[in-house]
Structure formats: C-alpha cells, structure tokens
N, C-alpha and C positions, 0 to 999 in steps of 0.2 A: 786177050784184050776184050772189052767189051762195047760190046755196039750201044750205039745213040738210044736206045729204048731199056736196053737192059742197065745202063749206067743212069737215067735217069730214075725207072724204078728203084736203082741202089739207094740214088740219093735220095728220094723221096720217104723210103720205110729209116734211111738213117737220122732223118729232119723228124721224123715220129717217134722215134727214139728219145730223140734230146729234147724235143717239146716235153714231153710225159715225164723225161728228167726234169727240165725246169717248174714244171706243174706240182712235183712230186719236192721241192726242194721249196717251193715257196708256199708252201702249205704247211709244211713244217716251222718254216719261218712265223705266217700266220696264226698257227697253234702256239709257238714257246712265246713269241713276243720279243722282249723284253716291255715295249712302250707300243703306247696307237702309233706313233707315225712309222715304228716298223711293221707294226699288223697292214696300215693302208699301203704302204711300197707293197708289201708282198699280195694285199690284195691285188691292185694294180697291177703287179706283176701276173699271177694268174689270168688276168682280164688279158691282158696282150700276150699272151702263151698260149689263151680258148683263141684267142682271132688268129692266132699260125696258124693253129692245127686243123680252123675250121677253112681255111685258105689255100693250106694244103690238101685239107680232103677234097677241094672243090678242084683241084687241079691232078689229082689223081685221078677222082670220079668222074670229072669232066662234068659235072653238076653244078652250074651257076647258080642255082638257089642257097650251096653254102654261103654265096659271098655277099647276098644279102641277111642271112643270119649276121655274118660276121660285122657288117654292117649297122645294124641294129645292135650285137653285142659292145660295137664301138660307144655307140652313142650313150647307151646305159651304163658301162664302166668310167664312161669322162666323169656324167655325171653322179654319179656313185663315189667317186675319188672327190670331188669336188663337196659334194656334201660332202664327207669324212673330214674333210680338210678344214672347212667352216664349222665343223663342230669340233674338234681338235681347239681352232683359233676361240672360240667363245669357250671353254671346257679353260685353258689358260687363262684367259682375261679374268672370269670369273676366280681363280686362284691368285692371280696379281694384285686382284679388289681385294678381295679377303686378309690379305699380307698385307697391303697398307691402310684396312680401317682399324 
C-alpha cells in the first residue's frame, strides 16, 4: 500500500499524463477543424488544459509563481475566446446580409 506522499506523487505524474492527453487531443481537434466554432472549443480547451498543468506544476514544485502565470493565462484565454466568438458572430451576419440582398 502506499503512503500519503508516495500516492499523491502517483496522482499527480498521472494528472500529467491526461493533461498532455487532452492537450494532445485538442490540437488535433484544432488542426482538422471541421468549422471555427470547433477550432475555438478546442482552442479553449487547450487554454484550460495549460491552466491544469501549470496548477499542477505549482502544486508539485510548491512554486506559487505558476499560479500567477495560470492566472494571467486565464484572463488571456476568456479573452481570446471571446474575440473568436464576436468574430465568428460578425463573419455570419455578414453571410446572412449577403443571402438576403
């Protein structure tokens, strides 16, 4: 059985693991496409998959400076998604104008 230290290290290289999975799966997603609004999920997805892992290193390293990165990476990915979104919505309207003149 394993004690309190060596069972949290387990879990923590295994949360490393499936972050780099989901990093590695939405990047793919971002590369094939089909449409922008699955490119922005999957950006978005990336964006909260770097804030795990830089959450987790901060909790590994015991280094609270990541979680001011993480922090900062929060605030840039909202608004990064949010532009994407408002150009998406104008990027449409501009096709809906077009189809009905």
């Amino acid at each position: 059985m394993m004690s309190g230290p060596e069972f949290l290290a387990f879990c923590i290289n295994a949360s490393f693991a499936m972050i780099i999975l989901a990093i590695g799966i939405a990047f793919i997603r971002l590369a094939r496409g089909p449409s922008l609004p699955d490119r922005v999920v999957a950006l978005d997805m990336m964006t909260v998959s770097i804030l795990a892992f830089c959450g987790l290193f901060a909790l590994q390293s015991e280094a609270r400076a990541f979680l001011d990165v993480a922090l900062a990476l929060a605030l840039v990915g909202f608004l990064a998604t949010v532009a994407l979104a408002r150009f998406a919505e104008r990027r449409q309207n501009r096709a809906n104008q077009r189809e009905n003149s």
